[in-house]
C-alpha positions as CSV (number, residue, x, y, z in Angstrom):
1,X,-15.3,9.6,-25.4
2,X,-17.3,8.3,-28.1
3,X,-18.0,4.7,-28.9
4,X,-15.5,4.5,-32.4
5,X,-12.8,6.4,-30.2
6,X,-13.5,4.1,-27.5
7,X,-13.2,0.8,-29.8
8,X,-9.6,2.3,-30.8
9,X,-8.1,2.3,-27.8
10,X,-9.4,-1.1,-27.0
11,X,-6.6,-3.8,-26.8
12,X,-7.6,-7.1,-28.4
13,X,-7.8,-9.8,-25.3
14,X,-5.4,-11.9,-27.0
15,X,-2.6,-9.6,-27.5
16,X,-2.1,-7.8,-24.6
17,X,0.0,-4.8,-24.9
18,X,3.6,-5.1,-24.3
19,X,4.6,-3.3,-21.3
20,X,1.4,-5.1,-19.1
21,X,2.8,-8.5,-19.8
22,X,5.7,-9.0,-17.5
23,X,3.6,-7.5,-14.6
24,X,0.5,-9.8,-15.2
25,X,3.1,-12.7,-14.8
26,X,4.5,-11.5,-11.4
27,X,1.3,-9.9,-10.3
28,X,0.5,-13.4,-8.9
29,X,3.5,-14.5,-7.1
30,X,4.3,-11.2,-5.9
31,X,0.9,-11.3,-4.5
32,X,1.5,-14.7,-2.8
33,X,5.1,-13.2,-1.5
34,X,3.8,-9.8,-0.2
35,X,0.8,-12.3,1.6
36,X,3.2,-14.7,3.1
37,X,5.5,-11.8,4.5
38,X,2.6,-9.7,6.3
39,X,0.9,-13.1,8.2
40,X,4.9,-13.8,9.1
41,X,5.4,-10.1,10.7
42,X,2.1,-10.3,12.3
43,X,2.6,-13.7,13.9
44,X,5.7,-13.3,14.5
45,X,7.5,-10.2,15.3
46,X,4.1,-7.7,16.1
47,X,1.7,-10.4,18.4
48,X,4.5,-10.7,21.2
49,X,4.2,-7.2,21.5
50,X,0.0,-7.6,22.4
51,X,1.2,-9.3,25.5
52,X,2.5,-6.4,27.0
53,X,5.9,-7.7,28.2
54,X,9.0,-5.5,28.3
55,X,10.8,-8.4,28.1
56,X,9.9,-8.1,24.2
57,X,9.9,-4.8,23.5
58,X,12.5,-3.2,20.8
59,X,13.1,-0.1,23.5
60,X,12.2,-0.9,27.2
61,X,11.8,2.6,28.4
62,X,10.2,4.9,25.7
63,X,7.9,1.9,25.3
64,X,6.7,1.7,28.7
65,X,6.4,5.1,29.0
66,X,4.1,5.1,26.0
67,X,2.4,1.7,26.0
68,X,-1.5,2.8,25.0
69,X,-0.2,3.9,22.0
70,X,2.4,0.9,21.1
71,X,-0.3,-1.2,22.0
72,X,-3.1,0.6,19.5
73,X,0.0,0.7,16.9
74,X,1.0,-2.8,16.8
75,X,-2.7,-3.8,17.1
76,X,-3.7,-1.4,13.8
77,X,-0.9,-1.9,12.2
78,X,-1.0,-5.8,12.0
79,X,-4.9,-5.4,11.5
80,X,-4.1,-3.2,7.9
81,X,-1.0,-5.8,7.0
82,X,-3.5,-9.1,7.0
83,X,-6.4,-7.3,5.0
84,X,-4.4,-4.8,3.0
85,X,-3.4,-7.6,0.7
86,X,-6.9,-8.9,0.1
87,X,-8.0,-5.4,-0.9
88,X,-6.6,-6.3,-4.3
89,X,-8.1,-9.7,-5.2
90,X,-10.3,-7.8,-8.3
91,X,-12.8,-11.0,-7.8
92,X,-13.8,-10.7,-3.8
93,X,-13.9,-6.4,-4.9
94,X,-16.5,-7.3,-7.9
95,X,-18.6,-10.2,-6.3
96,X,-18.3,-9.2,-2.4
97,X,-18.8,-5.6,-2.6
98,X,-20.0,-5.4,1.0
99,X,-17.1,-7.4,2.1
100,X,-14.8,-5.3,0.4
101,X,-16.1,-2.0,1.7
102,X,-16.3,-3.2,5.5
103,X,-12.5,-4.6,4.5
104,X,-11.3,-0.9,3.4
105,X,-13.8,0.8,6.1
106,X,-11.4,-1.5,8.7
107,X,-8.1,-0.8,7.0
108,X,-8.4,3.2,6.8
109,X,-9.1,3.0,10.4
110,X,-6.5,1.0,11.4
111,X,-3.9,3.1,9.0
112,X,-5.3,6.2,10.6
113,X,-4.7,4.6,14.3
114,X,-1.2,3.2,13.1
115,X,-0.6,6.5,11.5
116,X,-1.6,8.8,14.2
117,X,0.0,7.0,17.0
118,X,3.4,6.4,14.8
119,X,3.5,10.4,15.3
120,X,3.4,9.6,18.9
121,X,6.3,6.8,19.1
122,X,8.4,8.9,16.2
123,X,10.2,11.2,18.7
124,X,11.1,8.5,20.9
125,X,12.6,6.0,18.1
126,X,16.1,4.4,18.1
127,X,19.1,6.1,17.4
128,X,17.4,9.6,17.6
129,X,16.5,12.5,15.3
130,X,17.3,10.6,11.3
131,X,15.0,8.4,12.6
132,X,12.7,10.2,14.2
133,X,12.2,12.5,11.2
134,X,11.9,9.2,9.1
135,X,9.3,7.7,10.4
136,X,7.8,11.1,11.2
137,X,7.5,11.6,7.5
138,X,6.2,8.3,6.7
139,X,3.4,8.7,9.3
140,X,2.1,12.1,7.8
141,X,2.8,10.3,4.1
142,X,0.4,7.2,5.6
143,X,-2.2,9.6,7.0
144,X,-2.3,12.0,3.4
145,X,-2.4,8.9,0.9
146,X,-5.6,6.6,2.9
147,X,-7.2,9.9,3.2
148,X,-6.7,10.7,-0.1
149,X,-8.1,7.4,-1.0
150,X,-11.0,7.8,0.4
151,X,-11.6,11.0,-0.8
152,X,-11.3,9.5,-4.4
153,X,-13.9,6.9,-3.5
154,X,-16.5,9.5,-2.5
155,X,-16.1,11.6,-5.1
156,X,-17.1,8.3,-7.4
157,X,-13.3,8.5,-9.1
158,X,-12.5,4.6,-8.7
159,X,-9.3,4.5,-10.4
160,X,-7.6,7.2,-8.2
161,X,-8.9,5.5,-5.2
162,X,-7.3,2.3,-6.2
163,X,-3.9,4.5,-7.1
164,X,-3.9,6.1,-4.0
165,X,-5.0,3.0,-1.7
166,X,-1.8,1.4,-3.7
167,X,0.4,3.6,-2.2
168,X,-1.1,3.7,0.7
169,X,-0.6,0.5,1.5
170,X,3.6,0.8,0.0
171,X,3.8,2.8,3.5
172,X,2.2,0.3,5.5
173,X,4.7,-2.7,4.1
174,X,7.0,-0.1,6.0
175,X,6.6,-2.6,8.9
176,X,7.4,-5.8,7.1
177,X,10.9,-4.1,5.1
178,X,12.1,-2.4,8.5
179,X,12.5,-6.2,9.3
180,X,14.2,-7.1,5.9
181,X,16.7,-4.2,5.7
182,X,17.6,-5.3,9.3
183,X,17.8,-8.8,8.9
184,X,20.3,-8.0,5.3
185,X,22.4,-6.2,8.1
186,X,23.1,-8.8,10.5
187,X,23.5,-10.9,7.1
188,X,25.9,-8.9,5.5
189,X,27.6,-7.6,8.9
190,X,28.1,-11.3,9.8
191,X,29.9,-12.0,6.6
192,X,32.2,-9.4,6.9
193,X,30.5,-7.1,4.1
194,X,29.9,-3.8,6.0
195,X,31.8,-2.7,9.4
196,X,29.9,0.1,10.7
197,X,27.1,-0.7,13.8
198,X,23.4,-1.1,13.7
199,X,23.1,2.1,14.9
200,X,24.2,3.7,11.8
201,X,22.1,1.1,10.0
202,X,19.0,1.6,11.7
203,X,19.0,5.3,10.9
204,X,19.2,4.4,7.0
205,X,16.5,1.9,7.3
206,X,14.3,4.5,9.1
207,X,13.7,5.8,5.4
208,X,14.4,3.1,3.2
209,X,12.1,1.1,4.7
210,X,9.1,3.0,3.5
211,X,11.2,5.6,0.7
212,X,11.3,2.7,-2.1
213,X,8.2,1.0,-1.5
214,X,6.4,4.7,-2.1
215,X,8.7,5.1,-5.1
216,X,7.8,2.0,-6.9
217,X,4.0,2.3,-6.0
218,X,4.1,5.5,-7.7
219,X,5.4,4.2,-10.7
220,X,3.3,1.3,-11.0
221,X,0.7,3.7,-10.8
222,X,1.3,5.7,-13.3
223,X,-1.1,4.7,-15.4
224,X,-4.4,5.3,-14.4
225,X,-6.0,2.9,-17.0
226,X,-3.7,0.0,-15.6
227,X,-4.6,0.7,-12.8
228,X,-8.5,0.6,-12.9
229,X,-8.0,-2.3,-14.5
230,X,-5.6,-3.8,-12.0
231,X,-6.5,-6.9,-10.2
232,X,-4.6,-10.0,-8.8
233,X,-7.0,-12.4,-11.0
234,X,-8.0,-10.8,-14.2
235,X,-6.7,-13.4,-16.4
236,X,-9.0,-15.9,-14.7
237,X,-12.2,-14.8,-16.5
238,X,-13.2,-16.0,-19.7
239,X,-11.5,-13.3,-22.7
240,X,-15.3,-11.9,-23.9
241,X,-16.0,-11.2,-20.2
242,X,-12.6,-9.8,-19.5
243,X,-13.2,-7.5,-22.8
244,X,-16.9,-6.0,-21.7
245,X,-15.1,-5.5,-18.3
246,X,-12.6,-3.3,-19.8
247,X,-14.8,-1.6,-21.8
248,X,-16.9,-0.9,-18.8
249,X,-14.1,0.5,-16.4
250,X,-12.9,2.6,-18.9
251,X,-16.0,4.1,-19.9
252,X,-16.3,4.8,-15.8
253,X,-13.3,6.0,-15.6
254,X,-13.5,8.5,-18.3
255,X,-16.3,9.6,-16.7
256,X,-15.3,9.9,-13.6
257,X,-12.1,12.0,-14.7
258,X,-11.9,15.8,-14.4
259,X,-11.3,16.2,-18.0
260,X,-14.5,14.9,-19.2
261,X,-16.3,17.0,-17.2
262,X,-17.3,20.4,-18.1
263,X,-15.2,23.2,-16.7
264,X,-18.6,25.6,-16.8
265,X,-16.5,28.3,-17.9
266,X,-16.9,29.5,-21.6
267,X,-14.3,31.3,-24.1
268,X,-11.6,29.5,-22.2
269,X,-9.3,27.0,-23.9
């Protein structure tokens, strides 16, 4: 992309475009919401389960029969909840770059642990096989996107990391909305509002805890400029800095797209 193309597409820092406004004014909050809701699920609902008492657990007998593995789950999994959030703060990414990479190093192991040992505890989950396959699929989905991601990061392609860490971390909020579809049954069950038993519930939450997360990660990152530009505290910097910035990350990201490079065949179109 040349340097007159590139000035074209440039949005003046003043005027942001249109469709980016809304999310840079929830980007914040939702941050602060989605931060507040992982420390309360690792405090509260996965850290009983690190004192190994059956008195706690969910399921009493699949879980003692498999307790290594609950135990490396629910260690892994609140381990990627408390620094999955801080993987987007654009500031600690830009001025703590070896923080951020021992950060991610930590978090794609835990996801892998949390994912591979989720394939373990899938076949013995509650209410049987719709929720065995459910979490069964988000496991493999967990295990395909963090890899994924750091695929992208090796090959140098920064904005499809950031994409595909994105989603990847829509699956591992899994844990906090299997907790808030649950608790909106007992609230609407208690009201009078549905009448069938949290059976049948907890076979529908087995996928819409992790089904609509993926769904709107995917379509907030469907724009791979956004995205490389993405950051919980852009609008802090001063607008000439925030301009050069863009500039920068898009000239990187151009280059580090398959379209700008050459496809080393010739007389194809």
């Amino acid at each position: 992309m040349s340097t007159v193309e590139l000035s074209s597409h440039r949005t003046t820092p003043d005027r942001p475009p249109p469709h980016g406004r809304l999310a840079r004014r929830l980007a914040r909050p939702g941050w602060v919401i989605m931060t507040l809701a992982c420390v309360y699920i690792a405090i509260f609902f996965a850290s009983p389960y690190l004192t190994f008492n059956p008195e706690v657990y969910f399921q009493r007998e699949p879980y003692l029969q498999h307790e290594f593995a609950l135990g490396v789950h629910v260690l892994s999994g609140t381990l990627a909840l408390l620094i999955g959030p801080f993987q987007f703060i654009r500031r600690l990414r830009r001025r703590f770059v070896r923080v951020h990479r021992f950060m991610g190093a930590t978090y794609v192991a835990s996801a892998t642990s949390l994912g591979v040992t989720g394939l373990i505890l899938a076949p013995t989950a509650y209410t049987g096989l719709v929720a065995s396959a459910g979490f069964t699929v988000l496991d493999l989905a967990m295990l395909f996107t963090t890899w994924t991601a750091v695929r992208m990061i090796v090959a140098g392609r920064y904005g499809e990391h950031r994409r595909w860490m994105i989603r990847s971390f829509s699956l591992i909020m899994a844990g906090v909305m299997l907790r808030v579809w649950s608790a909106l049954y007992y609230a609407a069950a208690g009201v009078g509002l549905v009448d069938f038993s949290f059976e049948t519930a907890y076979a529908a939450i087995a996928w819409l805890c992790w089904v609509p997360n993926l769904m709107l990660a995917i379509w907030f990152t469907r724009h791979p400029a956004d995205v490389a530009n993405a950051g919980v505290n852009r609008w802090w910097r001063r607008p000439g800095r925030r301009a050069a910035l863009s500039v920068t990350d898009a000239v990187a990201e151009s280059a580090s797209s398959p379209r700008s490079r050459p496809s080393g065949r010739l007389g194809t179109s």
